[in-house]
C-alpha positions in Angstrom: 177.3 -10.5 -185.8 177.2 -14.2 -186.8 173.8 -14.4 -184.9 172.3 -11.7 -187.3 174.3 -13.5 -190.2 172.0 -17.0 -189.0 169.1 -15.1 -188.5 169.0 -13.3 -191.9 169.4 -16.8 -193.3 167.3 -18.9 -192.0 164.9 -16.0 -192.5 165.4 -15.9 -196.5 165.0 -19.9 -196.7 161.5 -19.7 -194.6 160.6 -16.8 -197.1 162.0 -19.1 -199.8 160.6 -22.0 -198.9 157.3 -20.0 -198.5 157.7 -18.3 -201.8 157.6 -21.6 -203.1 154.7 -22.6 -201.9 152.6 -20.0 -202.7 153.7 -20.2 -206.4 153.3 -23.7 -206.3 149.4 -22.7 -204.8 149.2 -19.9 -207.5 150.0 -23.0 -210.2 147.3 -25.1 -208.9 144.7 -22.3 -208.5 145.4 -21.1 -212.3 145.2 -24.8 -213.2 141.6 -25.1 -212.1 140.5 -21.7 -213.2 141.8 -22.6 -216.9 139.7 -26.0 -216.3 136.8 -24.3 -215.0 136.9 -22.2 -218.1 137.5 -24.7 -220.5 134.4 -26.9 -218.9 132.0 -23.6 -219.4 133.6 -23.4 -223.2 132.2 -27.1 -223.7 129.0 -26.3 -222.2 128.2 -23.3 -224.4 129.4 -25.5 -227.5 127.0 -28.2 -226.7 124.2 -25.9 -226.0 125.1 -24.4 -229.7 125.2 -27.2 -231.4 121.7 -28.9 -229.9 120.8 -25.2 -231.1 121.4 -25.6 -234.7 120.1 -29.5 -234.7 116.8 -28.2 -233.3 117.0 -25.5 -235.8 117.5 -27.7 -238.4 114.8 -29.8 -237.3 112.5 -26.8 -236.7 113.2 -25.6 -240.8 112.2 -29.2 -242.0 109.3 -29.4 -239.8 107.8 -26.1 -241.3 109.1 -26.7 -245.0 107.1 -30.2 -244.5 104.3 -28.2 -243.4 103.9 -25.9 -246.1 104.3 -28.8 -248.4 101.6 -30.5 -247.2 98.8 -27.7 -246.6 100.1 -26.9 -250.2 99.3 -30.5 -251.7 96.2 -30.5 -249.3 95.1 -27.2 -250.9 95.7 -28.3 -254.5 94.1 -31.8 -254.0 90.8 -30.1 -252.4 90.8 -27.5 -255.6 91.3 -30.3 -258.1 88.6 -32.7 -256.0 85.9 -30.2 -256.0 86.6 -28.4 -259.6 88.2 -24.8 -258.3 91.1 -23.3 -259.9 91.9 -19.7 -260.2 92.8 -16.9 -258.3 91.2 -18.2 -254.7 93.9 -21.0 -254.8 96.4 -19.2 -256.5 95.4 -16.5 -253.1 95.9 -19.6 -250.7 98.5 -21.3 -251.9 100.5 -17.7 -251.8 99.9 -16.9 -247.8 100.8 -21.0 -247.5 104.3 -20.1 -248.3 103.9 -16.8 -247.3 103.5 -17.6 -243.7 106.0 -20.7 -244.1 108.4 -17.9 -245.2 107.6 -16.3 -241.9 107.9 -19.0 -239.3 111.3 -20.0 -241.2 112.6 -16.2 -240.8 111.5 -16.3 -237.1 113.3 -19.3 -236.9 116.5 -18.2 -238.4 115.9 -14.9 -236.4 115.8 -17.3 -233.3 118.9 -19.0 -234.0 120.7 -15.6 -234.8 120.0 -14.6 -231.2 120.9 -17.6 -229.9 124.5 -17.9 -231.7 125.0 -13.8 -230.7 124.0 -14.8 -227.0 126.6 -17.9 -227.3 129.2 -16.1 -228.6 128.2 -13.2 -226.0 129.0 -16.2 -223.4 132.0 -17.8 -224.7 133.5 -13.8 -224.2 132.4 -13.4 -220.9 134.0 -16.8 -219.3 137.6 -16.2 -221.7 137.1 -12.2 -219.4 136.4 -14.3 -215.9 139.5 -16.5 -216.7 141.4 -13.7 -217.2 140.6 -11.8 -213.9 140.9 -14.9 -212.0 144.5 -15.7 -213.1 146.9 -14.9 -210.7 150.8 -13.9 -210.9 153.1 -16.4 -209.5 154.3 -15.5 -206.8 158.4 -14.8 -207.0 160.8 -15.8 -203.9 163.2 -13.1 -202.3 166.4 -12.9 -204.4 169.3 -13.9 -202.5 171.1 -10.5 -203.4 168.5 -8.6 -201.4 169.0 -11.0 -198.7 172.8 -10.5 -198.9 172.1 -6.5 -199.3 170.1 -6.5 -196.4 172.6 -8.7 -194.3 174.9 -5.7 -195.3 172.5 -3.2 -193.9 172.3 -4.7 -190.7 175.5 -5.2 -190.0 176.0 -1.5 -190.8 173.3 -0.7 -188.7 174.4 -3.0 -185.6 178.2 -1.4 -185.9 176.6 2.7 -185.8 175.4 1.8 -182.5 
């Protein structure tokens, strides 16, 4: 009887001690998939915010451009003596088409922010599923319970 008694505990401290360590593993292993996460958060925020700054600088580049085709167009008129409806005609599809490149732009950046967010949901869902439970030791009433069992066991026979 007191052999069963010594093996039953020595048993629950190896599965204690083993318990331990693979909550102690389960720790660690969260740890680096919440950093792994986090690092892919601040890569999709850098990419956005180079985004907007080259979308910025794409909306001044046209702007400029339409400003100077404009002045181009109205210096040219005034230099050779035109006015009227053929420059009135020009200087309209000047902005029209500046109008459009700055709505494809915008359109461009749209995307780019839906695909972003689109990323930022997908690493939060792969952070998720790779989170693990800690693990939980063996309580020693079980232990005790099934040191009961035993010995009821070992007196049947």
């Amino acid at each position: 009887m007191w052999a069963m008694v010594a093996q039953n505990g020595f048993s629950f401290l190896a599965k204690r001690r083993q318990a331990k360590n693979q909550a102690a593993w389960d720790r660690y292993h969260n740890a680096m998939v919440a950093l792994q996460a986090a690092q892919a958060q601040n890569s999709v925020t850098d990419n956005v915010a180079i985004n907007r700054a080259k979308h910025a600088e794409n909306e001044v580049l046209i702007k400029k451009s339409r400003l100077m085709a404009a002045a181009k167009v109205t210096a040219n008129a005034a230099a050779s003596g035109v006015a009227g409806g053929a420059v009135e005609t020009t200087l309209f599809d000047i902005g029209r088409n500046a109008g459009n490149k700055l709505a494809s732009e915008d359109e461009r950046m749209r995307v780019s922010l839906l695909a972003s967010d689109q990323q930022r949901r997908g690493i939060a869902m792969q952070s998720k599923m790779g989170i693990k439970s800690v693990t939980q030791g063996p309580s020693l009433l079980s232990a005790v319970a099934g040191l009961g069992m035993s010995i009821l066991d070992d007196q049947d026979t």
